[in-house]
N, CA, C and O of each residue as an XYZ file, in Angstrom:
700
protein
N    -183.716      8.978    -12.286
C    -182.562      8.247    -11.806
C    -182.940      7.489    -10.549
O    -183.593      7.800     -9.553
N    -182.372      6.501    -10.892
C    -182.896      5.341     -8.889
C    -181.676      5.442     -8.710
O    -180.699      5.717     -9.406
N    -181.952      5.066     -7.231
C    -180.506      4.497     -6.156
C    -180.101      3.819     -6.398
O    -179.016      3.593     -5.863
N    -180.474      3.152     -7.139
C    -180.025      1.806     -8.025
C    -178.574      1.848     -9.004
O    -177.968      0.872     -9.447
N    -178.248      3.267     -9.176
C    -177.341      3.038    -10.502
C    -177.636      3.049    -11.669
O    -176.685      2.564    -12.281
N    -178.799      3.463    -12.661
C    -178.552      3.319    -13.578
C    -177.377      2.962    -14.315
O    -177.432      1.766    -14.601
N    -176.490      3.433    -14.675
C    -175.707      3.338    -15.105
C    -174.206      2.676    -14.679
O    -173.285      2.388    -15.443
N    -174.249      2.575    -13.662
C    -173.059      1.668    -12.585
C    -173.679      0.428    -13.009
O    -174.816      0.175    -13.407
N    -172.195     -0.589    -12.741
C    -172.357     -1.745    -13.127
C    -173.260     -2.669    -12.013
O    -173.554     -3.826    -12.317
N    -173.575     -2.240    -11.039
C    -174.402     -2.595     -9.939
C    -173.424     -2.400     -8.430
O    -173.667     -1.586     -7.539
N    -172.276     -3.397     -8.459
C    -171.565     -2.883     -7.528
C    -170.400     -1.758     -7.812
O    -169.300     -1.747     -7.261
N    -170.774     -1.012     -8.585
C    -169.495      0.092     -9.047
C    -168.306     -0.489     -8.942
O    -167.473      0.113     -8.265
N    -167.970     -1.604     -9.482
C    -165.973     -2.106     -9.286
C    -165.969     -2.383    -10.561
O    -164.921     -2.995    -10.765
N    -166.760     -2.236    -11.871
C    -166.587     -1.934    -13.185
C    -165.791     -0.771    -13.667
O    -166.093      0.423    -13.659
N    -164.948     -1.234    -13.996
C    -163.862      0.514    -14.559
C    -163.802      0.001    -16.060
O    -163.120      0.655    -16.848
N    -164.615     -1.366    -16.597
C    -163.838     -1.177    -18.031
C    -164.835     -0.376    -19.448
O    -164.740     -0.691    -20.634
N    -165.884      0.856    -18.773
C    -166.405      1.561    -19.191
C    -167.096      1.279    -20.004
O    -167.631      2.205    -20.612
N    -167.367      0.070    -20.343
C    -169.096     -0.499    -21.593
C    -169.841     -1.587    -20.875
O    -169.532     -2.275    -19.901
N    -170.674     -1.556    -21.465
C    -171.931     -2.065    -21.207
C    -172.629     -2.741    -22.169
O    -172.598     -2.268    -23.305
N    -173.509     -4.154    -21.886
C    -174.175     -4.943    -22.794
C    -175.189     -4.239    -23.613
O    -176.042     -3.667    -22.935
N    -175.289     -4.155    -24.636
C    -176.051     -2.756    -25.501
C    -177.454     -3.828    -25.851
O    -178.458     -3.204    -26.196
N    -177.627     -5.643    -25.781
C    -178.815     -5.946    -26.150
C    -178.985     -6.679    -27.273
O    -179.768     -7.590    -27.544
N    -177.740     -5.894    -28.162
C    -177.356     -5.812    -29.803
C    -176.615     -7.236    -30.085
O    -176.746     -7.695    -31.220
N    -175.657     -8.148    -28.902
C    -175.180     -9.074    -29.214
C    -173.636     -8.225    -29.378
O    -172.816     -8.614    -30.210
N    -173.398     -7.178    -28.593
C    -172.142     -6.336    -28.737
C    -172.249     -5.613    -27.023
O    -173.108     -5.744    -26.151
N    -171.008     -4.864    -27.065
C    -170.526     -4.494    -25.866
C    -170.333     -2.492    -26.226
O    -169.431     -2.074    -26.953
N    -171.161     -1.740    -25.679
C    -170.973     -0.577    -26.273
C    -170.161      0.559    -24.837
O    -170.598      0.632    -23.688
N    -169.207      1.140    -25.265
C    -168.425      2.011    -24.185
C    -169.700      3.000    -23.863
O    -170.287      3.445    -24.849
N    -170.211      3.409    -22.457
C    -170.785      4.349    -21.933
C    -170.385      5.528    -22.465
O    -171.297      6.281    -22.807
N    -169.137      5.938    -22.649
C    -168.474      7.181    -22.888
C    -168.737      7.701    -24.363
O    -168.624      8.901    -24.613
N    -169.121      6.696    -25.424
C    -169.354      6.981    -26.435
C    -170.415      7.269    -26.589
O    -171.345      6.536    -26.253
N    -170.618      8.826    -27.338
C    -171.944      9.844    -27.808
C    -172.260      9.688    -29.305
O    -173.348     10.056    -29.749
N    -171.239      9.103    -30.141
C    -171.222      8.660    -31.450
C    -172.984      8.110    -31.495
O    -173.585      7.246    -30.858
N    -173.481      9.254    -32.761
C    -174.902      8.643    -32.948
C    -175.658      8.800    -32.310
O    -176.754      8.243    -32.246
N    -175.049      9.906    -31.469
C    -176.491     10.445    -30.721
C    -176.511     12.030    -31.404
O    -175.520     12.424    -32.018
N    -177.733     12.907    -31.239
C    -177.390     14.282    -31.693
C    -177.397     14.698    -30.149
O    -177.751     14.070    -29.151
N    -176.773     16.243    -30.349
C    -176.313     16.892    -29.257
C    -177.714     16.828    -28.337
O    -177.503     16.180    -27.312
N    -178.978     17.289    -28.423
C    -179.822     17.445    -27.421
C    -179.993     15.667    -26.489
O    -180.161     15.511    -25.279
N    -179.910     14.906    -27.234
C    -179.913     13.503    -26.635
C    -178.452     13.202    -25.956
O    -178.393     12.422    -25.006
N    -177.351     13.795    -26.432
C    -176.103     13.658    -25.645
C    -176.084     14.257    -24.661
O    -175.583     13.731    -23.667
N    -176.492     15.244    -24.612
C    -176.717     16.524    -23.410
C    -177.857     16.182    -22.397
O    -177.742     16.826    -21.354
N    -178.599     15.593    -22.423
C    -179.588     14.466    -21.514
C    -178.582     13.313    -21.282
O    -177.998     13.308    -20.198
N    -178.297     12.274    -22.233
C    -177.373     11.187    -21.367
C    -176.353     12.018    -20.477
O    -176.267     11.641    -19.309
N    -175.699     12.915    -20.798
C    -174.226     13.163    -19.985
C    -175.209     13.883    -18.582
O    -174.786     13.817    -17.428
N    -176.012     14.282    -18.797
C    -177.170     15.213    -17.525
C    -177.024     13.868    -16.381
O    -176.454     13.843    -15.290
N    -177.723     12.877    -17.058
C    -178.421     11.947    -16.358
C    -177.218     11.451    -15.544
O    -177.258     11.440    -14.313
N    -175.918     10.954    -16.390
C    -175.183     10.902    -15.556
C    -174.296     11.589    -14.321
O    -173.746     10.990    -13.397
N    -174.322     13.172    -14.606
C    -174.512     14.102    -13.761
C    -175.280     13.828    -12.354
O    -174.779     13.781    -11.230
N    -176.164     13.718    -12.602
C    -177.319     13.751    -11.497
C    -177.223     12.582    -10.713
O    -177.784     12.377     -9.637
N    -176.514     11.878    -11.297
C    -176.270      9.897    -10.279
C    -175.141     10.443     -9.680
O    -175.049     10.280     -8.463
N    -174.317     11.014    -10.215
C    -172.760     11.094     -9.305
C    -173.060     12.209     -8.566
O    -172.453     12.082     -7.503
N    -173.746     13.346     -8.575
C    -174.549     14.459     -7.089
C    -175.316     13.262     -6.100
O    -175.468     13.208     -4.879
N    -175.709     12.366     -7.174
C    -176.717     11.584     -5.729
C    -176.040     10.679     -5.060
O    -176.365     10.257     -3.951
N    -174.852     10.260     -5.839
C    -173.851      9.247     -4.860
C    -173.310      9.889     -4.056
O    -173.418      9.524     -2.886
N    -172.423     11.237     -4.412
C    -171.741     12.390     -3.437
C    -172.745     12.323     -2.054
O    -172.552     11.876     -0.923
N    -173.911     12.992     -2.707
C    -174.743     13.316     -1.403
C    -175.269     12.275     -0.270
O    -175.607     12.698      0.836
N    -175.326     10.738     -0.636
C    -174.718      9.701     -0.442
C    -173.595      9.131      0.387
O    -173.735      8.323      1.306
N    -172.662      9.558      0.028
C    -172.005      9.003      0.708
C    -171.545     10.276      1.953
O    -170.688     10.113      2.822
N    -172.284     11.392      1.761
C    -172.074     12.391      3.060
C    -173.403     11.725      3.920
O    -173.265     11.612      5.138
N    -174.437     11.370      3.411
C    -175.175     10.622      4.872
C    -174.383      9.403      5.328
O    -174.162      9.053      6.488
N    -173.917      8.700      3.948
C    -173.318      7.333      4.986
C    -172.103      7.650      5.756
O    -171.734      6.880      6.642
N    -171.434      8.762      5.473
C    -170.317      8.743      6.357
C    -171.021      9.178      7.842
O    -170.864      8.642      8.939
N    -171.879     10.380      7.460
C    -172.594     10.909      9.233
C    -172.741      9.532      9.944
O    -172.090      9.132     10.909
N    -173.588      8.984      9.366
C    -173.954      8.007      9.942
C    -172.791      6.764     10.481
O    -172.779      6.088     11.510
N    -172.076      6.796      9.584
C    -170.636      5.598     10.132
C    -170.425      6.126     11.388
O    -170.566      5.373     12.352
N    -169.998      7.704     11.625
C    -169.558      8.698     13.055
C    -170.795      8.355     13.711
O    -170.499      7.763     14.749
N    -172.184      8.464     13.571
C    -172.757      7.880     14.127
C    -172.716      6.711     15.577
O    -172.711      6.798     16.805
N    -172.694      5.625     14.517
C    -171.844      4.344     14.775
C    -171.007      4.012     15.687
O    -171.143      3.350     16.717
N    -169.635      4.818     14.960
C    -168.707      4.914     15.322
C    -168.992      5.382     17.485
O    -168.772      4.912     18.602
N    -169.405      6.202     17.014
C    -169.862      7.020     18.472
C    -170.433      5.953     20.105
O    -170.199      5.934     21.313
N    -171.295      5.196     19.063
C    -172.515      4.116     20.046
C    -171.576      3.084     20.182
O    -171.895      2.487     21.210
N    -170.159      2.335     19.470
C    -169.562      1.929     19.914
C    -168.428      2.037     20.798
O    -167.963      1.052     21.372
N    -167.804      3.623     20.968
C    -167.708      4.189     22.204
C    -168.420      4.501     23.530
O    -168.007      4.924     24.610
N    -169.384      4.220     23.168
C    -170.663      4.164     24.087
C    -170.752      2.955     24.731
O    -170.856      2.892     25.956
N    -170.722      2.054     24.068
C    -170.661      0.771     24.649
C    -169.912      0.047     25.354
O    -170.183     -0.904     26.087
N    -168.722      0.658     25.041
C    -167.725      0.801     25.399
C    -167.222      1.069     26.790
O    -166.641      0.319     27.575
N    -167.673      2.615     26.923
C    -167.581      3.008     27.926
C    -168.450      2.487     29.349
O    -168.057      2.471     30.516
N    -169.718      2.091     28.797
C    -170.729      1.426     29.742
C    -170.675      0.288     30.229
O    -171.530     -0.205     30.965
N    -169.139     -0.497     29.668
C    -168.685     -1.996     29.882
C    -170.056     -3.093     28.779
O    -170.266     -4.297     28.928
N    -170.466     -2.542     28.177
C    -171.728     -3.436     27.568
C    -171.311     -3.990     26.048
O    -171.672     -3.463     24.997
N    -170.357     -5.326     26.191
C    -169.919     -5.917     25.130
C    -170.760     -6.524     24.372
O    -170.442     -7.073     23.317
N    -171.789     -6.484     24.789
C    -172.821     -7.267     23.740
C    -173.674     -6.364     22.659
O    -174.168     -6.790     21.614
N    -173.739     -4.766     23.251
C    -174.049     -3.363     22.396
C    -172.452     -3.308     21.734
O    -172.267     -3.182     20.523
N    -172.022     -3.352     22.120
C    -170.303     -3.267     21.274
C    -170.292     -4.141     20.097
O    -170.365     -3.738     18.936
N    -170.200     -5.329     20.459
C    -170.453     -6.225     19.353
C    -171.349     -5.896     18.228
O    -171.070     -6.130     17.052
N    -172.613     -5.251     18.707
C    -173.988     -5.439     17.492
C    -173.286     -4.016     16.974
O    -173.083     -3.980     15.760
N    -172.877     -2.802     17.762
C    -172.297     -1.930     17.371
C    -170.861     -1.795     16.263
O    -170.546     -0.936     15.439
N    -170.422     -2.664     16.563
C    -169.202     -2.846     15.496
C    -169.893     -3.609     14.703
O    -169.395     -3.014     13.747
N    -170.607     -4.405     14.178
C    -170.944     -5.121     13.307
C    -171.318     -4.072     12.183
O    -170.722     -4.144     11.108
N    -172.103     -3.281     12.349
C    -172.901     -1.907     12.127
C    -171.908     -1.087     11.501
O    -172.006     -0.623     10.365
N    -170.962     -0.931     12.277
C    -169.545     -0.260     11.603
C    -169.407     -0.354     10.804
O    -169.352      0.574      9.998
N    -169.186     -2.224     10.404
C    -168.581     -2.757      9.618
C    -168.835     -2.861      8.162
O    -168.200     -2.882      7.107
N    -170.833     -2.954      8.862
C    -171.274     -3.121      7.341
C    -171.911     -1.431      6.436
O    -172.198     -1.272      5.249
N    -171.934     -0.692      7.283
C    -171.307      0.983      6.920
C    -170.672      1.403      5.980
O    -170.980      1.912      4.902
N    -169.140      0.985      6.794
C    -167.874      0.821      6.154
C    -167.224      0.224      5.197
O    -166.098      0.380      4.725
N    -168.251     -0.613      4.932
C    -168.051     -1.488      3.517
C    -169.067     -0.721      2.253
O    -168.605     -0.695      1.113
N    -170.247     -0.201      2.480
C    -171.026      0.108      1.694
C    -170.256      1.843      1.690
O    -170.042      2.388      0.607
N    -169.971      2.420      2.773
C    -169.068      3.647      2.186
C    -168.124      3.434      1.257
O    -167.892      4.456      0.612
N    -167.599      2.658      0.994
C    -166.372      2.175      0.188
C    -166.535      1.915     -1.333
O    -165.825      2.040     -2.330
N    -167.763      1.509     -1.062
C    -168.709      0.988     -2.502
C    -169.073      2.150     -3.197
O    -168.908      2.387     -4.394
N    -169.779      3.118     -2.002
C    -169.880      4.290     -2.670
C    -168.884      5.394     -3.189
O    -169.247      6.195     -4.050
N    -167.501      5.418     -2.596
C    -166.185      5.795     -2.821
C    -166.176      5.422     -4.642
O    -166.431      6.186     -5.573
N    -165.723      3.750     -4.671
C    -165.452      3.101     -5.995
C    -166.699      3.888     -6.448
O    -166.295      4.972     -6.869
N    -167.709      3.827     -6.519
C    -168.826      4.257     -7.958
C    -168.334      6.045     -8.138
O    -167.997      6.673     -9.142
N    -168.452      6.395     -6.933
C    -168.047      7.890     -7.498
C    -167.357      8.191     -8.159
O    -167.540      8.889     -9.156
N    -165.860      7.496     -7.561
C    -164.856      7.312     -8.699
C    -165.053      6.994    -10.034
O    -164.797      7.673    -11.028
N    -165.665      5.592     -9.923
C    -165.906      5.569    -11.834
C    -166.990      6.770    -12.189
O    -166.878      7.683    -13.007
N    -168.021      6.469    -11.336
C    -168.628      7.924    -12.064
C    -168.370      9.088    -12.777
O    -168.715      9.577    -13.852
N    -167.185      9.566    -11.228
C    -166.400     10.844    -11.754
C    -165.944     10.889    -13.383
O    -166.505     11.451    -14.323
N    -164.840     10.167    -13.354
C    -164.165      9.748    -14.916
C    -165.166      9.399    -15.569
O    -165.034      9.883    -16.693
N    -166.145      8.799    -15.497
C    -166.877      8.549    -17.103
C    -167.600      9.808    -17.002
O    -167.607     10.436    -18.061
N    -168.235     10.377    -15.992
C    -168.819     11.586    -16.346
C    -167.796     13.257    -17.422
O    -168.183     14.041    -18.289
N    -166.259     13.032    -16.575
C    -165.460     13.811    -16.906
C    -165.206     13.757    -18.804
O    -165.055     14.619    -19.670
N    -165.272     12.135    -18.787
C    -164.628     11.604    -20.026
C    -166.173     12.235    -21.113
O    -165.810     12.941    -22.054
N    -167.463     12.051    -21.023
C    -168.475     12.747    -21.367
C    -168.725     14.027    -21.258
O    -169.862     14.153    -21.714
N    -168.344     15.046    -20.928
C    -168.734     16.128    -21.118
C    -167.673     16.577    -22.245
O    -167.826     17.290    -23.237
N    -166.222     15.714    -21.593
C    -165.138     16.346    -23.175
C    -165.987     15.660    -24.448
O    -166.158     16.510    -25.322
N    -166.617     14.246    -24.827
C    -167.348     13.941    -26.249
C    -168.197     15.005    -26.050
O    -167.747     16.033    -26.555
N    -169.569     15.178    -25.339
C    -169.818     16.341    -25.528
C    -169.882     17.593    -26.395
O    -170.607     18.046    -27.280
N    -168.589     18.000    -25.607
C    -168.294     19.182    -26.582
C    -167.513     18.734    -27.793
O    -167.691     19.543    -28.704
N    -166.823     17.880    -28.092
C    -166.688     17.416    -29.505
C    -167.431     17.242    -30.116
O    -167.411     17.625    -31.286
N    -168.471     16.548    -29.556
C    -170.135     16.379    -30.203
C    -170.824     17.775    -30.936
O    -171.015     17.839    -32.151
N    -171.168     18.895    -29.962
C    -171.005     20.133    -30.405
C    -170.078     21.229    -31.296
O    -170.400     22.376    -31.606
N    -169.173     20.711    -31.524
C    -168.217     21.547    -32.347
C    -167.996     20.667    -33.547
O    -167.362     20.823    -34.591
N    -168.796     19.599    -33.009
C    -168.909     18.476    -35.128
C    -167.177     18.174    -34.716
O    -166.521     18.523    -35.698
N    -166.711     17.909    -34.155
C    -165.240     17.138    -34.080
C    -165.446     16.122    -34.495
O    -166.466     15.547    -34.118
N    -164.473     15.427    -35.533
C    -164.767     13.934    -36.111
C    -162.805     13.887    -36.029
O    -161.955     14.769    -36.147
N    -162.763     13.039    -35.882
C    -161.458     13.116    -35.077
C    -160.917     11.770    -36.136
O    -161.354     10.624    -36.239
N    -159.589     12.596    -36.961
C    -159.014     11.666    -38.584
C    -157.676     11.232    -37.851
O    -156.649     11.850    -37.569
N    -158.210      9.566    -37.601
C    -156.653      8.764    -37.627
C    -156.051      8.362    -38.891
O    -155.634      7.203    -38.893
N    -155.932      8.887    -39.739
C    -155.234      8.437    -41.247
C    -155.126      9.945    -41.862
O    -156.010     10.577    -42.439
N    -153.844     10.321    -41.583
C    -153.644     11.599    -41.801
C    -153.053     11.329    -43.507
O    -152.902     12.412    -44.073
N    -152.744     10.258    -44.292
C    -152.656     10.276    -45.703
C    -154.066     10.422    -46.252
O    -154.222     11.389    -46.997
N    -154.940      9.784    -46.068
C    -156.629      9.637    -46.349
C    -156.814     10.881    -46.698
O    -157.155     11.294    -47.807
N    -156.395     11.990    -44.939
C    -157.390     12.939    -45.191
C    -156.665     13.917    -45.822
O    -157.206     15.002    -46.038
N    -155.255     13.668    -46.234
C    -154.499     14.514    -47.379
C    -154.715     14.214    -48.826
O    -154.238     14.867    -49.754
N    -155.477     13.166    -48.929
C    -155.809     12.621    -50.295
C    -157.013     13.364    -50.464
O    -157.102     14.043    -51.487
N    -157.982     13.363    -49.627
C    -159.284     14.081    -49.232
C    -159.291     15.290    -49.738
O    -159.943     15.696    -50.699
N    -158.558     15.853    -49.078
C    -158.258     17.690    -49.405
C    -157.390     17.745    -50.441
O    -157.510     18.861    -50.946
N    -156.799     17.280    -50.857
C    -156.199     17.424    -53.163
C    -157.205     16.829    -53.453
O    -157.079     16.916    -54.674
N    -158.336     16.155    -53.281
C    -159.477     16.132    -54.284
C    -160.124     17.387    -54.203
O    -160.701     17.861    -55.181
N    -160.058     18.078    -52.886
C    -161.244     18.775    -52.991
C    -160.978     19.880    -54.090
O    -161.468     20.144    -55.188
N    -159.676     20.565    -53.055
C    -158.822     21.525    -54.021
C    -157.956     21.210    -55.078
O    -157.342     22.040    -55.748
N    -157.913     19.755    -55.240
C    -157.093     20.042    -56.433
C    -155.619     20.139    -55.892
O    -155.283     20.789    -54.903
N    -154.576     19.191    -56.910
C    -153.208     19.205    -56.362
C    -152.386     20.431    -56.727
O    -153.046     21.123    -57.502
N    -151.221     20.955    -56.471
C    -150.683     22.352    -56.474
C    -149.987     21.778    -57.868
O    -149.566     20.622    -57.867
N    -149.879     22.560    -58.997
C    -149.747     22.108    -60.315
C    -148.459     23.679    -60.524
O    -148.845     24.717    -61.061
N    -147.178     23.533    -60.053
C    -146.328     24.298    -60.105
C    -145.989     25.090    -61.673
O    -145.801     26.299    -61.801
N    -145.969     23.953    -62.915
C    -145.751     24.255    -64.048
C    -146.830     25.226    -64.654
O    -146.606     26.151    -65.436
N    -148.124     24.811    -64.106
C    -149.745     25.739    -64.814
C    -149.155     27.109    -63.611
O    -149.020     28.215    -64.134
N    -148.927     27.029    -62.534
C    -148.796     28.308    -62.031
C    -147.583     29.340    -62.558
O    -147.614     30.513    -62.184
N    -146.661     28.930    -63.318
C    -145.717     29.377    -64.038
C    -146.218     30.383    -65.194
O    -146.171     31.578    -65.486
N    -146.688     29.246    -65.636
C    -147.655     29.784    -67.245
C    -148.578     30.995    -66.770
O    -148.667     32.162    -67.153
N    -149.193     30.296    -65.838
C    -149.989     31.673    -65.768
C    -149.508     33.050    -65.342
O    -149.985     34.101    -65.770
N    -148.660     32.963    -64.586
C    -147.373     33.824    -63.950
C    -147.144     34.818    -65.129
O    -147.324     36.035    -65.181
N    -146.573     33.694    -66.310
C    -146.104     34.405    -67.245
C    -146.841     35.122    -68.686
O    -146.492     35.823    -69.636
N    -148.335     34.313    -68.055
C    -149.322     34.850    -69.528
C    -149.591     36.276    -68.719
O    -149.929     37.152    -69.515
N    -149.533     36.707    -67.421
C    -149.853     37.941    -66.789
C    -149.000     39.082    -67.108
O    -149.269     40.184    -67.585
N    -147.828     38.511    -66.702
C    -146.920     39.565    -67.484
C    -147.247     39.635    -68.839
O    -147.992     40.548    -69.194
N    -146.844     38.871    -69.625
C    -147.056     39.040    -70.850
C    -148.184     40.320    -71.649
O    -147.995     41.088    -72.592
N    -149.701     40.009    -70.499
C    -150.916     40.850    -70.739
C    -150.528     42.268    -70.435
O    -150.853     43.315    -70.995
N    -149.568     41.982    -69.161
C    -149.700     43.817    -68.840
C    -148.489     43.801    -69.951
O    -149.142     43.432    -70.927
N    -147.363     43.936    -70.355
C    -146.597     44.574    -71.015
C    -147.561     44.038    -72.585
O    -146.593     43.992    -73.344
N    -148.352     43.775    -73.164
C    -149.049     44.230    -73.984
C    -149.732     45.607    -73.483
O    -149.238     46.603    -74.010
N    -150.832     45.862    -72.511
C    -151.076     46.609    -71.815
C    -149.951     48.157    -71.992
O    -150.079     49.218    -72.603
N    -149.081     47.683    -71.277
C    -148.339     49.422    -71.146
C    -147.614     49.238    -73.051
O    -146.911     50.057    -73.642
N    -147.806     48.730    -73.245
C    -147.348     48.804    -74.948
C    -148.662     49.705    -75.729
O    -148.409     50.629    -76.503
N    -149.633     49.416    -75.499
C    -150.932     49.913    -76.352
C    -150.977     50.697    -75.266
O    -152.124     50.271    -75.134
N    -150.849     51.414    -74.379
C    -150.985     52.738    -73.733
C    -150.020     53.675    -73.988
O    -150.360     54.851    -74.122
N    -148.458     53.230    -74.108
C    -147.588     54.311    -74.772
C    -147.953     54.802    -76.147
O    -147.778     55.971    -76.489
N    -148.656     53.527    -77.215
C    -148.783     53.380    -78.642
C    -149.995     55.327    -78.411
O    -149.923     56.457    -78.896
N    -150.958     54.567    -77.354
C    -151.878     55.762    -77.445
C    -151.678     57.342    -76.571
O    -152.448     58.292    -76.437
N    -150.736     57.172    -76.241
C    -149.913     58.678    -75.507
C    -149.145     59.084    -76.504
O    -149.033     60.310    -76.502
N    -148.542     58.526    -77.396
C    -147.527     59.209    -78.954
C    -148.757     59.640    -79.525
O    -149.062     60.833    -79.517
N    -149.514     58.730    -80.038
C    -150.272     59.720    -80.889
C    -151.662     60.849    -81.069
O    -151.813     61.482    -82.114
């Protein structure tokens, strides 16, 4: 992983979660479709490991803003507006790149969150049926439709067998 972002759109203010795939198409990050689990479980890692390194990230850039922050009280105090000046500038441009790092975490967070749930769908073979007639057509092929009239018959060829049954067992207790 670089400091770079892999996976951030460069300045992290991308929230609409895909990316140019190469293909002449636009593919969502969040989608694991077509990967098998050990290769999903590395992408969702990798992205793991960028959003610990932005976190950890943006705890040096904040030290450092207080830093900052500090030497322009300093300057302050010493009447030295010209360390004030270079000192707030410093602030400024801090405070803008903390912010940057804020937004990526954020998207990070959620696409990372939104990946570990495919993930485990990925792992439990979840295939997830928007056409709930399809997949009722699906399952009476498999099993076969409920055929009320054949379950009758048979109902009644059962009886039928046992009272043959206790008929040829009384026949053979008389004699």
């Amino acid at each position: 992983m670089s400091d770079s972002n892999d996976f951030g759109s460069g300045g992290g203010n991308d929230t609409s979660h895909s990316k140019y795939n190469g293909d002449g198409d636009f593919r969502d990050e969040t989608d694991l479709s077509g990967m098998d689990v050990a290769s999903a479980r590395e992408y969702v890692m990798a992205y793991i490991t960028t959003l610990k390194q932005t976190q950890q990230k943006m705890k040096e850039t904040a030290a450092e803003l207080e830093l900052w922050q500090q030497r322009v009280s300093f300057a302050a105090e010493r009447g030295r507006p010209d360390l004030r000046s270079a000192a707030d500038m410093k602030v400024k441009e801090i405070s803008d790149s903390l912010e940057r790092l804020r937004t990526e975490e954020y998207d990070l967070a959620a696409k990372t969150k939104t990946l570990i749930e495919n993930l485990k769908k990925l792992k439990a073979g979840f295939v997830p049926s928007v056409d709930a007639e399809q997949l009722q057509a699906e399952l009476d092929m498999i099993t076969g439709e409920r055929d009320e009239v054949a379950e009758k018959f048979r109902e009644e060829d059962a009886l039928n067998e046992l009272e043959k049954l206790k008929q040829k067992m009384k026949d053979s207790e008389s004699t």
